[in-house]
C-alpha positions as CSV (number, residue, x, y, z in Angstrom):
1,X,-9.6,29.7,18.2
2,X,-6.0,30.5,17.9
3,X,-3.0,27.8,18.4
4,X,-2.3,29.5,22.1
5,X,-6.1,28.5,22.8
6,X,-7.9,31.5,23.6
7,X,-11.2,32.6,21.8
8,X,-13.3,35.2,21.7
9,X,-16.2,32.8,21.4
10,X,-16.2,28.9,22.2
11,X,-16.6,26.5,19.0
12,X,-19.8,24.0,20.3
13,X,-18.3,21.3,18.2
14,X,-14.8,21.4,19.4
15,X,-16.5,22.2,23.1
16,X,-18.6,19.0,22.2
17,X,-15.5,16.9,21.3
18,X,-13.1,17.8,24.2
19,X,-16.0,17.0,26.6
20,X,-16.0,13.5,25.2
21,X,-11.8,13.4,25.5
22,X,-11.9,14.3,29.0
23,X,-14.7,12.3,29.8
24,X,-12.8,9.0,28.9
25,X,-12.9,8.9,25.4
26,X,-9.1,9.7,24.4
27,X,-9.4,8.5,21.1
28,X,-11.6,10.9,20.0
29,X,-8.9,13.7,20.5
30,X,-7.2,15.2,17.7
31,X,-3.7,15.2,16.1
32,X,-3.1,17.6,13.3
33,X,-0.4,17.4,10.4
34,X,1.1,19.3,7.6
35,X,-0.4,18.8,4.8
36,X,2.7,17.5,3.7
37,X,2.5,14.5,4.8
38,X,0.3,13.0,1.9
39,X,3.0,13.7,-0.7
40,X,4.3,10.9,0.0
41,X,1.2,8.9,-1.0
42,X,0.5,11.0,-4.1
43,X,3.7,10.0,-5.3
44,X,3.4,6.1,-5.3
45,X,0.9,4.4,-7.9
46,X,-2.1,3.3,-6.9
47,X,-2.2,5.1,-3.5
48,X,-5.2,7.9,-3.9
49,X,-5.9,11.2,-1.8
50,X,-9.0,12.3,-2.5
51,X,-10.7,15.1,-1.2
52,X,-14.0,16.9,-0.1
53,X,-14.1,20.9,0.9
54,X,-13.0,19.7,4.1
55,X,-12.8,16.2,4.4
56,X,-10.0,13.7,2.9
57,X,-9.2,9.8,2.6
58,X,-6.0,8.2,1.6
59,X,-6.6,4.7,0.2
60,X,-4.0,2.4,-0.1
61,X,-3.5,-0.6,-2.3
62,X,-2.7,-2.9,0.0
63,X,-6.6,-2.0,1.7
64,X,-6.1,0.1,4.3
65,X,-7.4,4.0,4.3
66,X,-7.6,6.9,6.5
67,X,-9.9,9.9,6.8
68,X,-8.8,12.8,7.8
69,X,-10.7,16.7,8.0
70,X,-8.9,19.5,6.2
71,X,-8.1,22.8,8.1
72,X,-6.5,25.8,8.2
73,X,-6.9,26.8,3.7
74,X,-6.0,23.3,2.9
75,X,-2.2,23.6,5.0
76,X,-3.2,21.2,7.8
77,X,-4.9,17.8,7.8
78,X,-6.2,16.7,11.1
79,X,-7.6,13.2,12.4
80,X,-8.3,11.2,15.4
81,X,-6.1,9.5,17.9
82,X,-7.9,6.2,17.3
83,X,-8.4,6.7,13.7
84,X,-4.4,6.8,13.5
85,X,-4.1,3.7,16.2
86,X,-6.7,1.6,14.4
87,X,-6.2,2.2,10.7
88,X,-2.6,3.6,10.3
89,X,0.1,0.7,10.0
90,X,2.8,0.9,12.2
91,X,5.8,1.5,10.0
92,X,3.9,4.6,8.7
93,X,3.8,6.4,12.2
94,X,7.5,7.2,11.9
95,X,6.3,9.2,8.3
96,X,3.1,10.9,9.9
97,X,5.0,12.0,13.5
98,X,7.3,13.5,11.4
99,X,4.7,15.7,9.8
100,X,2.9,16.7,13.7
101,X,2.0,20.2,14.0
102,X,1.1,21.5,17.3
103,X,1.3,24.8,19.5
104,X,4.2,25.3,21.4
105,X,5.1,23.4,24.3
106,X,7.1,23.2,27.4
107,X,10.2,21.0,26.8
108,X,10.4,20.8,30.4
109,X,7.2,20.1,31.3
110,X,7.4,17.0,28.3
111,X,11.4,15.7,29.4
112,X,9.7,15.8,32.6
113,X,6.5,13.5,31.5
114,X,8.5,11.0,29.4
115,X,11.7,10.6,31.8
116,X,10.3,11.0,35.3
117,X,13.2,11.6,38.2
118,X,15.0,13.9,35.2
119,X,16.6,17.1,37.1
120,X,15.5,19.9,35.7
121,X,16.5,23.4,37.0
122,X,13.3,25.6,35.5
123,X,13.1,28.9,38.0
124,X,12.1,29.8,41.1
125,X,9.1,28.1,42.0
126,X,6.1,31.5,42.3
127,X,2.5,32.8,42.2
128,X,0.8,33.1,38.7
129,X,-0.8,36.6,38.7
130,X,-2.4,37.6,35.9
131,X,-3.2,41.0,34.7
């Protein structure tokens, strides 16, 4: 699947997993980061990244860890919403929204989400034809 969403063929285990989301289960949906965002970690002693093919955990001294899956050659790390509510502490949310990576998005549609009553001029209001 590419980042604008459309496939070819439909994945059955990201099919699977979105059925869940929109069935309820918003934690289970997924937020994706450069892989950047562990340097930090690697740098300070006694924090570990450690790695699978395609799975990761950071472990942290002070007892707290996260697991994450490993995408795109190695360049983006990915986990769940309530993996990142649950486990992350909150003065490191700051360091890993920092680090989001995501397809493009309406800065319209999202000023209009987060500050409801904004005035936005955005077009003429028209049919969507395709083709």
């Amino acid at each position: 699947m590419t980042m604008s969403g459309t496939s070819d063929r439909v994945d059955p285990q990201r099919a699977a997993l979105y059925l869940r989301v929109l069935g309820g289960d918003l934690g289970a949906a997924q937020l994706w980061f450069d892989q950047r965002v562990l340097d930090r970690y690697r740098a300070q002693p006694g924090w570990r990244v450690m790695r699978t093919n395609t799975v990761g955990r950071l472990a942290t001294p002070e007892g707290w860890s996260l697991d994450f899956g490993i995408a795109d050659g190695d360049a983006l790390v990915h986990t769940s919403v309530s993996e990142l509510t649950q486990r992350l502490p909150a003065g490191e949310r700051q360091h890993w929204a920092q680090h989001t990576v995501t397809p493009e998005v309406s800065r319209n549609f999202l000023t209009m989400r987060l500050a409801p009553g904004s005035c936005i001029d955005d077009g003429d209001l028209r049919d969507w034809n395709t083709g």
